[in-house]
MARDO-198950 format. One record per residue (C-alpha): x, y, z. Coordinates in steps of 0.25 Angstrom, whole numbers, plus 2048, in hexadecimal, padded with zeros to 3 digits. Layout:
XYZ
...
This chain:
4D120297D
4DF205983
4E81F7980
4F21FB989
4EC1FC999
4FB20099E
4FA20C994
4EB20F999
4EE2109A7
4F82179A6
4F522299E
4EB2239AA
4F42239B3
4FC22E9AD
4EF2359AC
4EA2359BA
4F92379BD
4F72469B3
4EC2489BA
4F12489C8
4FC2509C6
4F225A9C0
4E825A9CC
4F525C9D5
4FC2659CE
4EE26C9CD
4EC26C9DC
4F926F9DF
4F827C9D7
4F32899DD
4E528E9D7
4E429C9CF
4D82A39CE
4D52AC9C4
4DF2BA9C3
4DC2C79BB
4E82D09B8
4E62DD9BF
4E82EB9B7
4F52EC9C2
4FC2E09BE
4F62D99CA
4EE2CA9C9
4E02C89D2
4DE2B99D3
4D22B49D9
4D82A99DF
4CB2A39E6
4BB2A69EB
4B62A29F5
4A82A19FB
4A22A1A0B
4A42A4A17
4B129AA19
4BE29DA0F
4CB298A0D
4D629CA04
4DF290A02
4ED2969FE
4F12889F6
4EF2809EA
4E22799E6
4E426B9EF
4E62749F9
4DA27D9F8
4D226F9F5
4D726AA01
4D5276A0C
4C7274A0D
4C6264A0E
4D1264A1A
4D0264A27
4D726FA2D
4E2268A35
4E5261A27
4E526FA20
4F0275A29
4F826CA26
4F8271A16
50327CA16
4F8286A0F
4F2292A13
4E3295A12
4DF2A2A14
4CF2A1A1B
4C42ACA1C
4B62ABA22
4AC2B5A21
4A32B9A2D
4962BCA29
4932B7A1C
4982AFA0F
4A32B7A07
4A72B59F9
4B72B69F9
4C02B79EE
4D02B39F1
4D72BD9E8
4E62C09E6
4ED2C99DF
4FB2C89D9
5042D39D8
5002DC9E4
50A2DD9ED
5022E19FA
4F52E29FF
4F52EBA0B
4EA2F4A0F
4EB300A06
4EA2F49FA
4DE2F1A01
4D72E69F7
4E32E79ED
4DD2F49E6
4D02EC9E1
4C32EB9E4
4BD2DF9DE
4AD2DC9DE
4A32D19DB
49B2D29CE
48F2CA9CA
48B2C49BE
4852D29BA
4912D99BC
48B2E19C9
4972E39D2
4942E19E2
49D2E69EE
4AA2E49EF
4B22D79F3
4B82D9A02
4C62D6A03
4C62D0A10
4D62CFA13
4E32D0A10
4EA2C8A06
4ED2B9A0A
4F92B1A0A
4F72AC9FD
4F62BA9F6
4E62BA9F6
4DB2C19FC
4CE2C0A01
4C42C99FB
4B52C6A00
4A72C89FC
49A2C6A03
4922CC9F8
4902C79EA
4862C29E0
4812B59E4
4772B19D8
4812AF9CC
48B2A59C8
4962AD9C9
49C2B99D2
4A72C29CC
4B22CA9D2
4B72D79CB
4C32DE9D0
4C32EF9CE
4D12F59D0
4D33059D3
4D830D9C5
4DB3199C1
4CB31B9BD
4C63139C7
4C23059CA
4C62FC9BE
4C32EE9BE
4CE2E39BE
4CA2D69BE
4BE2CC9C0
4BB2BF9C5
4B12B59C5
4AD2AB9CF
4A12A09D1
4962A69DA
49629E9E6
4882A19E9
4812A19DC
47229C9E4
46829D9E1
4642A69E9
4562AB9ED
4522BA9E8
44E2C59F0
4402CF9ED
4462DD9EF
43B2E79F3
43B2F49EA
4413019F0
43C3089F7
4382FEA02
435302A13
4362F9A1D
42F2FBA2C
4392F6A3A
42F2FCA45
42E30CA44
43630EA37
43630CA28
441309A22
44130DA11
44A306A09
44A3119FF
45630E9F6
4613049F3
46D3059EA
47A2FE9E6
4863029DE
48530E9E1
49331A9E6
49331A9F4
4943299F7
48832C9EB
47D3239ED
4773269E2
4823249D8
4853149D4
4943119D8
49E3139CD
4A53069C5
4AF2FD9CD
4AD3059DA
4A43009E6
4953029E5
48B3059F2
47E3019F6
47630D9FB
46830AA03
45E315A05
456315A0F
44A31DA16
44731DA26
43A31FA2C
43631EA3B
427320A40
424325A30
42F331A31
43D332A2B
44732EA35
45632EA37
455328A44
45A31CA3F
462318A36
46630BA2D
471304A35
4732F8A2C
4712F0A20
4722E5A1F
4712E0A10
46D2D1A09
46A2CA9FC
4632C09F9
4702B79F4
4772B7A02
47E2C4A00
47E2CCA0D
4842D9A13
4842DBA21
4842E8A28
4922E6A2D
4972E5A1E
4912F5A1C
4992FAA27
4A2306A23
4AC2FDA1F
4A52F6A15
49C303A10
492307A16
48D315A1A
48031EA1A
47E328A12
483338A17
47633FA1F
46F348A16
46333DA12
455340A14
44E33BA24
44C32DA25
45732BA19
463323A1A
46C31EA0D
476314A0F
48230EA08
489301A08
4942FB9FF
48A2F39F4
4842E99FE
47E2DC9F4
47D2D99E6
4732E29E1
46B2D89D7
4662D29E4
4592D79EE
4622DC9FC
45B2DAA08
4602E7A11
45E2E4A20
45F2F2A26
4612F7A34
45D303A3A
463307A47
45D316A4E
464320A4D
45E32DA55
45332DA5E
456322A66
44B31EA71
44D324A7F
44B314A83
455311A7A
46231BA7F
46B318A8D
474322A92
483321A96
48832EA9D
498331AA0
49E32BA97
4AD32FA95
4B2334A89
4C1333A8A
4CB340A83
4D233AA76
4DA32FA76
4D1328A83
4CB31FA86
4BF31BA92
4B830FA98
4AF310AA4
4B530CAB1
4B02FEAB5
4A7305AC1
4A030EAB8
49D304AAE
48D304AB0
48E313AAF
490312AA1
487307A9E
478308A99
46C2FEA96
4622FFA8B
4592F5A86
4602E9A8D
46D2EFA86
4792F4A92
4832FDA8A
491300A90
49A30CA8D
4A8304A8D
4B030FA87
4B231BA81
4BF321A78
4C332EA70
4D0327A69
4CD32EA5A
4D733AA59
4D133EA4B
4C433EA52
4C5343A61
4B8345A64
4B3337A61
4B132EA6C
4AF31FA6D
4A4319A74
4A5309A77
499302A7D
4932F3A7E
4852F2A7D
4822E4A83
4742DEA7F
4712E4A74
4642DCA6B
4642D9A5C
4652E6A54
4672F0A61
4732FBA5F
478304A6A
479312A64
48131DA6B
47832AA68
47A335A6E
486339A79
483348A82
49034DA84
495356A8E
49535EA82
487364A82
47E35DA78
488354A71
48134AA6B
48833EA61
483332A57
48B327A59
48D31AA51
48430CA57
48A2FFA5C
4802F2A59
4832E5A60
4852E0A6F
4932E4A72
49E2F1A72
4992FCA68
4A1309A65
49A316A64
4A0324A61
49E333A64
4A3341A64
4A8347A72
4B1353A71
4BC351A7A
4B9359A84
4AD351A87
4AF346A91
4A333EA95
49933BA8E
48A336A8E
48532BA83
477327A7E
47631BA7B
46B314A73
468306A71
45D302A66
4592F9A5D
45B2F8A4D
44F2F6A43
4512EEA36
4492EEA2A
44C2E6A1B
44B2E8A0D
44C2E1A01
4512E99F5
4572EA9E8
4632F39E8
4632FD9DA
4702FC9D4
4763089CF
């Protein structure tokens, strides 16, 4: 028992005191995540993770990052302390805050500082890559994103690969908590090959692949470099091969919550059919490795027509202008219903047409609005007849009530033209499968 209570209290005093300083000193200090040296001198710090569809870089030290999300705003803006914010619009998004030290510059043809980094599961199996979704921040730091990852364990990693002399060389690696660890429930896949019925077709999931070189579908992607999914399938209509419609989308899903839209396989992201040459009825398809391949995908695929399009289906627009290079045309206000048409309860408009591609002289530049439109209807623009004998054109499709640009070929010495217009209705079908890894 202490004799002395003076000496007791404080020595506790003091204490509490140490303490203090410490938790302020603490708070007032900038956090540091982990940093790998990279092989060119550089440090890659991961300065923070974030998890959702709401997030907030807080460019300040520890109070203030505790602080930011328990004030109200007109309190907050009183703090002199950037925060940098990001919210995705479809879905949740894993973000990792990065800065690297010793770039001077991250301009365009940087583009994500030479790197590409990816998330690996507890297997080692490396998914797509992370997005960098911007440029760099006040702060030195940037926002890399990623929708897709393995769901089920404990723990996500990151691995950095950096361009060398023999290729792509891994540089560094980090480790962060999963923030979705589940459990999750667990998909039945159904074995391959599988056919699925949406009115006169069958639809034959025949193959699925994943990891494999984008331009050799049957050759598996080589080590640090972006793997691909390639889905095989076989169309039947009436019980014959048909290439009178084709897979429009896909639309991919796990089990965990992982989801890839059909935007996110636009050409921008990755995304194409294979070149013609496959058997009637055959259609391959590549898309940047969609879901983490341990998991059952659902694949929600649409199949849009395209040939052979029912008479009841097609409107005609004749006259319209196709302007010489350089031009443009609009319909004058009093001939307006001239170029309009109806078809199933949907009026589309021709609002204007442009030949402004120099490189390309010949192309011209359709713009519609389809107004009325149902669920899963597209507006195709088939066929075009010339004053050119027999000139006839394939042209992209619009989806969606609204404006739609569609394309075709008139040599310049053409200057009307007659359109075909075509309004139909998608078919869907889904599987579940397992993808074979290669």
């Amino acid at each position: 028992m202490w004799k002395n209570p003076r000496l007791l209290t404080g020595l506790l005093l003091t204490a509490l005191a140490a303490a203090v300083v410490t938790l302020g000193l603490y708070l007032a200090g900038t956090p540091r995540g982990p940093s790998r040296r990279l092989p060119d001198g550089t440090l890659l710090t991961l300065a923070d993770v974030s998890y959702g569809r709401e997030h907030h870089f807080v460019h300040g030290n520890r109070l203030q990052r505790l602080l930011y999300p328990r004030l109200p705003p007109p309190v907050w803006e009183r703090v002199s302390c950037p925060v940098y914010s990001y919210r995705p619009q479809m879905k949740d998004h894993f973000i990792f805050w990065l800065a690297r030290d010793g770039v001077p510059e991250v301009g365009a043809e940087l583009g994500h500082w030479g790197l590409r980094l990816v998330a690996v599961d507890e297997h080692g199996y490396e998914g797509q890559d992370v997005l960098w979704r911007s440029g760099i921040t006040p702060a030195g730091v940037t926002d890399w994103q990623l929708g897709i990852f393995p769901r089920r364990g404990q723990m996500v990693r990151l691995r950095a690969y950096q361009q060398a002399s023999g290729g792509m060389t891994r540089v560094a690696e980090f480790s962060v908590a999963n923030p979705t660890p589940g459990p999750h429930p667990v998909w039945r896949a159904e074995p391959l090959p599988v056919t699925k019925r949406a009115g006169s077709l069958a639809i034959t999931l025949r193959q699925l692949e994943c990891g494999v070189h984008g331009e050799e579908p049957h050759v598996a992607a080589s080590h640090g470099a972006k793997g691909w999914t390639v889905a095989t399938f076989d169309v039947k209509e009436n019980g014959y091969s048909s290439d009178d419609w084709h897979v429009e989308e896909v639309t991919f899903s796990d089990a965990t919550g992982n989801a890839v839209t059909g935007e996110e396989h636009s050409p921008e992201y990755g995304y194409y059919h294979y070149p013609s040459g496959t058997p009637p009825g055959e259609q391959v398809l590549a898309f940047l490795d969609a879901l983490w391949p341990g998991e059952a995908w659902k694949l929600r695929v649409e199949l849009a027509r395209s040939a052979r399009y029912e008479q009841r289906d097609i409107a005609r627009i004749r006259g319209v202008v196709a302007p010489v290079l350089g031009g443009t045309w609009t319909p004058p206000k009093q001939a307006q219903r001239r170029f309009t048409t109806r078809v199933h309860g949907t009026t589309v408009r021709v609002l204007s047409t442009a030949r402004t591609d120099p490189d390309e002289p010949n192309r011209v530049r359709v713009e519609v609005r389809a107004s009325g439109l149902r669920p899963h209807e597209r507006v195709a623009l088939i066929s075009s007849r010339t004053e050119a004998p027999r000139y006839t054109f394939t042209a992209h499709e619009g989806e969606g009530d609204g404006t739609h640009e569609l394309y075709l070929e008139v040599p310049p010495g053409v200057r009307t033209v007659d359109l075909a217009l075509a309004v139909h209705r998608s078919r869907f079908v889904e599987f579940v499968a397992q993808p074979r890894r290669r």
